[in-house]
N, C-alpha and C positions, 0 to 999 in steps of 0.2 A: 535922499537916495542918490547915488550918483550916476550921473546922466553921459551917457558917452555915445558920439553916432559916428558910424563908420561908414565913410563914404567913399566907393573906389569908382574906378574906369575902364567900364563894361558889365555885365552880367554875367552870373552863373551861369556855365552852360553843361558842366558837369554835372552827372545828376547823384553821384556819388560824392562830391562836394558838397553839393546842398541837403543831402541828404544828413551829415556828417555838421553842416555850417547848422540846421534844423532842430536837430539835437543840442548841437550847444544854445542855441538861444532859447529853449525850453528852461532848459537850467539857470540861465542868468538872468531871467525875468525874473526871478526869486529872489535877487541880489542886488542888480542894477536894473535902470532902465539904459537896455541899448535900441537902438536901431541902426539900421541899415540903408543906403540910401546910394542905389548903381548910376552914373552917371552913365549915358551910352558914349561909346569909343567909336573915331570913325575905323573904316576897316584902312587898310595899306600895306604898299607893298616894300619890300626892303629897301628899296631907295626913297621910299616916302615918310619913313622912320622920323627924321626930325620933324616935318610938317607934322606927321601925328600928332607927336610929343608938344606941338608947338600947341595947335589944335585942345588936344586936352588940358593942356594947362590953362590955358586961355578959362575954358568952362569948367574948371574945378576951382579956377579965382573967383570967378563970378558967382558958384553956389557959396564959397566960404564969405562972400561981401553980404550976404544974408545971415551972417551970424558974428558980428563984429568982438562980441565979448568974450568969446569961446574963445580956452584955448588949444591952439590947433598945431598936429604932431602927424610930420608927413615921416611913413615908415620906409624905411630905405636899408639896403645893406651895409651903406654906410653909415645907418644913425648910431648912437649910444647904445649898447647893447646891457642888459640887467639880467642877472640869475632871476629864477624865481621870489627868492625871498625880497629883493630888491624891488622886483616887478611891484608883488605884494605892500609894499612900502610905500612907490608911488602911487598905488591906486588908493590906500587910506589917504595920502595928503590930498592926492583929488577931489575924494567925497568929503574929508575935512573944509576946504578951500570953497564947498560947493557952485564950483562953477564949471558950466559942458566944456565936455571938452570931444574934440574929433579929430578924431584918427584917419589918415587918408593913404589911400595904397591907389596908385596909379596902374595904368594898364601894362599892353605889352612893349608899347614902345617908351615905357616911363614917362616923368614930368620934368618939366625944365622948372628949376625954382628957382632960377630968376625971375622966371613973370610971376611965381607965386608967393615965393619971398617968405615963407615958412622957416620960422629959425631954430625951432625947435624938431631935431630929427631922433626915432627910433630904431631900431635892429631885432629882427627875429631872429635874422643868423649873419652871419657876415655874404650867406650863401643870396645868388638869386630866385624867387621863387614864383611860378605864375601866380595870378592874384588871387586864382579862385583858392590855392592852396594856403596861399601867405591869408585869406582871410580867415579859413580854418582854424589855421598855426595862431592866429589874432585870437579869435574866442574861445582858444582853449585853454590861455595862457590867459586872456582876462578870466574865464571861469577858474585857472587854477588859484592866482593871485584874490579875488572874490573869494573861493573858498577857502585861502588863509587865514584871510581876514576875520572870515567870520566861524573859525575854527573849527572848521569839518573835516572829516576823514577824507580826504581826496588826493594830498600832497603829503608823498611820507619820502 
């Protein structure tokens, strides 16, 4: 079964996100195993923005040094973007391939990948999206690509 964890920078704080992020992960425990996994963000102010960024990246290297075999897809507006059916496509070669892989959505001041050095990058839109939403947009599009795959009425 394929194993995917998503790990961002900060917590839900929206309760209509999580409420919405709750629902999908009912559904794709059926599918996958996902989890979830919030790193805390420090807070800052708009001239602290790269310190942040610095800040987080730093502790989102260091959770991923914990998982060396995994592969790891930081989501960006600038990564690769995939239609659906595409989506779909990579997530069979993933569970084919069976090895974790994780998915990383950074906070409000983003991540520097430099210090993280992730070479593999995704796109939910080319748009910027807060995380709580961009993780939503994540597991709706894993549950939709999941219920391709495993050919249910979901995606017409």
């Amino acid at each position: 079964m394929l194993q995917i964890i998503i790990v961002t920078i900060g917590r839900c704080k929206n309760s209509a996100c999580e409420e919405l992020a709750a629902s999908y992960y009912c559904r794709l425990n059926k599918l996958a195993k996902i989890k979830t996994v919030e790193l805390a963000g420090g807070r800052f102010t708009s001239g602290q923005a790269s310190v942040a960024r610095y800040n987080d990246s730093v502790k989102m290297a260091k959770f991923l040094d914990h998982y060396p075999g995994a592969h790891v897809y930081l989501l960006t507006e600038f990564g690769q973007e995939f239609n659906s059916m595409e989506w779909a496509d990579m997530l069979r070669q993933w569970d084919q391939n069976g090895q974790l892989v994780i998915l990383v959505i950074g906070g409000a001041p983003g991540l520097d990948n430099n210090i993280l050095k992730i070479k593999d990058t995704l796109s939910l839109s080319p748009l910027t999206w807060p995380h709580e939403l961009a993780r939503v947009l994540l597991l709706e599009q894993l549950y939709r690509g999941l219920t391709i795959n495993a050919h249910k009425d979901y995606h017409y």
